[in-house]
N, C-alpha and C positions, 0 to 999 in steps of 0.2 A: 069608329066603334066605341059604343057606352061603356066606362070602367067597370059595370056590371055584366057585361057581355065577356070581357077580357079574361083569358083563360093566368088566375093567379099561380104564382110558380114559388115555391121558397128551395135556394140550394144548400146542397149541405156537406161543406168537406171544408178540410183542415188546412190544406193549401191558399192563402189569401191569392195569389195568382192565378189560379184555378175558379174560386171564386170571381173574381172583378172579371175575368174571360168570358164564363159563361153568364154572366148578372148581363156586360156587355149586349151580348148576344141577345140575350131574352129580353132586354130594354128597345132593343133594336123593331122588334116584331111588332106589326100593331095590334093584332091582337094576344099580347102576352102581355102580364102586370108581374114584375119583380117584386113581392113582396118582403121578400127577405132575405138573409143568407148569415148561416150559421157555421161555424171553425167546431163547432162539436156538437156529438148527442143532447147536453145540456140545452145550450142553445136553443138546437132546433125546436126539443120539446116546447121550449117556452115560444117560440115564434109559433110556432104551427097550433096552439092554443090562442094564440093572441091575434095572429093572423088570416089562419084560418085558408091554406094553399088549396086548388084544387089538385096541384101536381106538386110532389115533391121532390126533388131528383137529392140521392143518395150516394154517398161512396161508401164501400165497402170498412173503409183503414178509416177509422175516430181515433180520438186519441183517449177517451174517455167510457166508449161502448161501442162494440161492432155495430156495424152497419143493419144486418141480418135484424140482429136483435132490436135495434131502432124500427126498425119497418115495422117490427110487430107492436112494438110496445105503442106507437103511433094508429095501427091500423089498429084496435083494441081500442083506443080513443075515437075515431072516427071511422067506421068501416067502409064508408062512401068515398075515403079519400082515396088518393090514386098515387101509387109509386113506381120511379124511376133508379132506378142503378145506374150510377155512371162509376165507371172504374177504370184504373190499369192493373187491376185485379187478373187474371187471363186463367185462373183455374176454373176448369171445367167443374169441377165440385161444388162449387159457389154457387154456382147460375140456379141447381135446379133447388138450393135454402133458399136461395133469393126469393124464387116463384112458387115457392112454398110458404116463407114468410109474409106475402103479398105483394111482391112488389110485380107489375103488370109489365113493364119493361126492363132489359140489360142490354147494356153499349158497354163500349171498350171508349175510354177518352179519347184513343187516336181516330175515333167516327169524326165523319167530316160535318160541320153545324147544322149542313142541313137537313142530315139522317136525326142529327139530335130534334131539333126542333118539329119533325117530323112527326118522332116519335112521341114528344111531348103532345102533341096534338090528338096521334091516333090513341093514347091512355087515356084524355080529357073525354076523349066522345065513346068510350068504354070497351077500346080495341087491348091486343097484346102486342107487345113489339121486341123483338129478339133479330139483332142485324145479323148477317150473314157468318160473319166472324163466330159471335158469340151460339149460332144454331151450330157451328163446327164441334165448336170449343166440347157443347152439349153431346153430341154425339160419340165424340172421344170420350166423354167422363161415363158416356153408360155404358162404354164398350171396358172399363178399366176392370181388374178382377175384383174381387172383392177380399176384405182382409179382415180377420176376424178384428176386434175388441183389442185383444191381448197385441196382435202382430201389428197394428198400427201403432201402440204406445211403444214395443221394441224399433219400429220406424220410425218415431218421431226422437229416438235417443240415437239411433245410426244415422238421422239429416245433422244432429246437433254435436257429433262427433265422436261419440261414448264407444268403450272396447264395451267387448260381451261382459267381460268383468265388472264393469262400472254402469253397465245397461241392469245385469243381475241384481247388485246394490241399490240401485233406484227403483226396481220392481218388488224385489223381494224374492227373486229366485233362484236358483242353482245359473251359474255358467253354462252346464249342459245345456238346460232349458234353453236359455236367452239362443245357444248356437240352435237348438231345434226351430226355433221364431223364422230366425234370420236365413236358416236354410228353405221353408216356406214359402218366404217372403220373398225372395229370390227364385225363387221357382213359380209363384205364382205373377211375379211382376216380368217373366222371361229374362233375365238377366244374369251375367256370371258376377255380381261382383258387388260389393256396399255401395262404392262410387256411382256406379253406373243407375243403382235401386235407388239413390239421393238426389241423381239430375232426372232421372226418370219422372219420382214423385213428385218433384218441386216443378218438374214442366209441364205436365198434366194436370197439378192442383191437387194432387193427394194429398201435402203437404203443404203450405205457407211459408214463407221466406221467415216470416217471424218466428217460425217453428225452430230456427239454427240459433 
């Protein structure tokens, strides 16, 4: 197969193991060209200009710009190009910025290579691709309730450990309040308890582990 037939691939995450993995992999293929591989947003920008991938596979966790926001900031430069997500990302929240931001596929890193390269094939020839896992994952997040504005910022201070006291101080509101939030939140998330509303959030994807 002619280098110009070869479908160009640049990846993009923080992990040097991660990358050399998956570079492997795509070196492997005869028709895939490893153009690049970037440890950050930075990076990538510059490769994916210099470059010029027809597929670009993403991870969510940069160390310098979300992932979400690279898709866009890339797809905005080239709207012909084509994005992948790879992650061990598992919030269902994610999935539907992701394919919102542009990106045409989401995998879970524990996909098996050949789901991945699969999928890298059916985005080049202008398919979508969501493995099984991650169409779960999606169905769970549209089934979650929804939380206003206000009771998600009082939830991101009950993942991060704060009393009502110290949630009120950061907000700017009375204690009663903050307990009106959290009684809410707990009732809208089914749960008796902070604990329970914190493993809840963080395994669904309400929330972000970075969020603590």
């Amino acid at each position: 197969m002619s280098e110009q037939q070869k479908i160009r691939v640049l990846i993009v995450d923080d992990h040097p193991v991660v990358r050399a993995g998956i570079g492997a992999i795509v070196g492997y293929q005869e028709d895939f060209e490893l153009v690049g591989a970037a440890a950050n947003a930075a990076e990538a920008i510059g490769l994916f200009e210099s470059r010029v991938p027809d597929v670009t596979l993403v991870d969510l966790s940069l160390p310098d710009l979300g992932g979400i926001e690279l898709i866009s900031l890339l797809r905005a430069k080239s709207p012909r190009a084509r994005f992948l997500v790879l992650t061990a990302n598992a919030g269902g929240s994610e999935i539907e910025k992701a394919l919102q931001a542009g990106a045409q596929a989401y995998l879970f890193k524990n996909a098996p290579s050949e789901e991945l390269m699969g999928a890298i094939r059916t985005v080049h020839h202008g398919g979508r691709y969501l493995s099984p896992a991650v169409g779960l994952k999606a169905e769970e997040a549209a089934t979650q309730p929804e939380l206003t504005a206000r009771e998600l910022e009082v939830l991101h201070w009950i993942v991060r450990g704060h009393s009502n006291q110290q949630i009120g101080l950061e907000i700017g509101v009375s204690e009663d309040t903050v307990k009106f939030h959290v009684k809410n939140i707990l009732g809208k998330l089914g749960v008796g308890s902070r604990s329970k509303a914190v493993a809840l959030s963080l395994k669904s994807g309400l929330m972000q582990s970075n969020d603590i």
